[in-house]
C-alpha positions as CSV (number, residue, x, y, z in Angstrom):
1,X,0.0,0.0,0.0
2,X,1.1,3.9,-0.8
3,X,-0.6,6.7,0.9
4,X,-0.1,10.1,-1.3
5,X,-0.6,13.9,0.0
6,X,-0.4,16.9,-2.6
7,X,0.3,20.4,-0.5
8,X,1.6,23.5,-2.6
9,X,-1.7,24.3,-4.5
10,X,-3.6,27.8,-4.9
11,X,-4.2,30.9,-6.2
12,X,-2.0,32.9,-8.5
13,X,-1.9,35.3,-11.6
14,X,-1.0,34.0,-15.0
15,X,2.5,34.4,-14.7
16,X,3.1,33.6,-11.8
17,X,4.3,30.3,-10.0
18,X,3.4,27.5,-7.6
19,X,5.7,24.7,-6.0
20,X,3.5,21.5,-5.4
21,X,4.8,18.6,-3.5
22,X,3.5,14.7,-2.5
23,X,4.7,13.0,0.5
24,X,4.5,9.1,0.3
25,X,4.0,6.7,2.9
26,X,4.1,3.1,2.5
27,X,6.0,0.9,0.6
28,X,9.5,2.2,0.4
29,X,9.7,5.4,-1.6
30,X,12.7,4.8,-4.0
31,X,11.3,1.5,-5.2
32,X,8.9,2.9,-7.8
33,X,7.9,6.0,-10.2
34,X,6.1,9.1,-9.7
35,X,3.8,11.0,-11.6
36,X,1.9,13.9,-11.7
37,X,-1.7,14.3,-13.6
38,X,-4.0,17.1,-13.7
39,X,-7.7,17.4,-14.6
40,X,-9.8,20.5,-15.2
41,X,-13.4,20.8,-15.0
42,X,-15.4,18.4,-17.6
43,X,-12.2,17.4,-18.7
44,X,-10.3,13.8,-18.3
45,X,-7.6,13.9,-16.0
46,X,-4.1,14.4,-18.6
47,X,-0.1,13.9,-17.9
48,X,1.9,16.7,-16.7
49,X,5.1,14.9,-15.8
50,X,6.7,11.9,-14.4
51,X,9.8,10.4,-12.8
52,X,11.7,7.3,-12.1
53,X,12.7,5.6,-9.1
54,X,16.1,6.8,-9.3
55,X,15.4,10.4,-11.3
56,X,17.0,9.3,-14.4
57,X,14.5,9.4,-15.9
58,X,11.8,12.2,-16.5
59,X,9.1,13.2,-19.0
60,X,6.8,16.1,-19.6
61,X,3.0,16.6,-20.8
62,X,3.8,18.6,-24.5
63,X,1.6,22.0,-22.7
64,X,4.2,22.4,-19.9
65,X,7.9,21.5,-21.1
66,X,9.9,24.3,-20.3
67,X,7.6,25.9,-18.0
68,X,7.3,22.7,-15.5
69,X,9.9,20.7,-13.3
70,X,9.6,17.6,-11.7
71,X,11.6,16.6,-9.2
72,X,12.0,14.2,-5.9
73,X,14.0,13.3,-2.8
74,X,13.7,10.1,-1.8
75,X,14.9,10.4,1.6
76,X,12.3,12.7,2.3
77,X,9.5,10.5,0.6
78,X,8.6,13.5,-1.3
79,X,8.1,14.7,-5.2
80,X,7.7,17.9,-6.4
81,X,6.6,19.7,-9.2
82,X,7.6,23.4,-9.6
83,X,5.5,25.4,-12.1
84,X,6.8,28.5,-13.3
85,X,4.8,30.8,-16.2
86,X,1.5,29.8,-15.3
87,X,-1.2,30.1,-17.4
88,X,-5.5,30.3,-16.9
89,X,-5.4,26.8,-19.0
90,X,-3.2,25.4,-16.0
91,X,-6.1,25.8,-14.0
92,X,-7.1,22.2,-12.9
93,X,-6.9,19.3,-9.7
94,X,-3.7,18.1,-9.7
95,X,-2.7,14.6,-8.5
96,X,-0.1,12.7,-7.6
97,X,0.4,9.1,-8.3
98,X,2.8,6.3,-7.9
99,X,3.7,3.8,-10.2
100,X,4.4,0.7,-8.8
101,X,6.2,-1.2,-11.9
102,X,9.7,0.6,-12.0
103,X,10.8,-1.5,-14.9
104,X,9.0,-0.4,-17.4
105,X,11.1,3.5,-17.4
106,X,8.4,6.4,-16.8
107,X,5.3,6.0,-18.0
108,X,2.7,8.9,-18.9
109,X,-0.9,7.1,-19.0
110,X,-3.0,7.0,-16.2
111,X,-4.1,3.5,-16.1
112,X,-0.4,2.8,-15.6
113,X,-0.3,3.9,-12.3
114,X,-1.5,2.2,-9.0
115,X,-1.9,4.6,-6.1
116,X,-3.6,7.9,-6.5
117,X,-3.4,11.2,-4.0
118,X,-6.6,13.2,-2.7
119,X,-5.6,16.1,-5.5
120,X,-4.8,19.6,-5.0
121,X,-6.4,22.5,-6.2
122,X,-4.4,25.2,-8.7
123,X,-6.1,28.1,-9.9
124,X,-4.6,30.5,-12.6
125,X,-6.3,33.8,-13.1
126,X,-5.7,36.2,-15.8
């Protein structure tokens, strides 16, 4: 089992930027992948970015490259994603989510990935 909690999200002016960050308890935190997902209203949830066990490898949703950055530390059980140049079209629940299969590199669908967080709120005004 993997217990995942978003933090980080609110309110901000397009331009502006949000850190968000998951803490994982559970299984041991440097044994699988991390993702992060995001879905806006009446919309299906989409990938924003993802990274391996080990953080060699990472991988970006095509709307944020450049602007996003994914990160962890797995001695604090924690992954981050730092947005920067935010938009009103990054307005959406964000999620975290664990993937438990580290063999497979990073994956970017969201069937492929077994634990979900509660989701955290990020609003982008214009």
């Amino acid at each position: 089992q993997v217990q995942l909690a978003e933090s980080g999200g609110g309110s901000v002016q397009a331009g502006g930027s949000l850190r968000l960050s998951c803490a994982a308890s559970g299984r041991p935190f440097s044994n699988y992948a991390m993702g992060w997902f995001r879905q806006a209203p009446g919309k299906e949830r989409v990938f924003v970015a993802a990274i391996s066990h080990s953080s060699t490898g990472i991988a970006y949703g095509d709307s944020v490259k450049g602007r996003f950055t994914i990160s962890r530390v797995n001695a604090k059980r924690t992954v981050y994603l730092e947005m920067n140049s935010l938009k009103p079209e990054d307005t959406a629940v964000y999620y975290c989510a664990a993937d438990l299969n580290p063999f497979l590199g990073v994956r970017v669908g969201v069937s492929d990935y077994d634990y979900w967080g509660q989701g955290t709120q990020v609003t982008v005004s214009s």
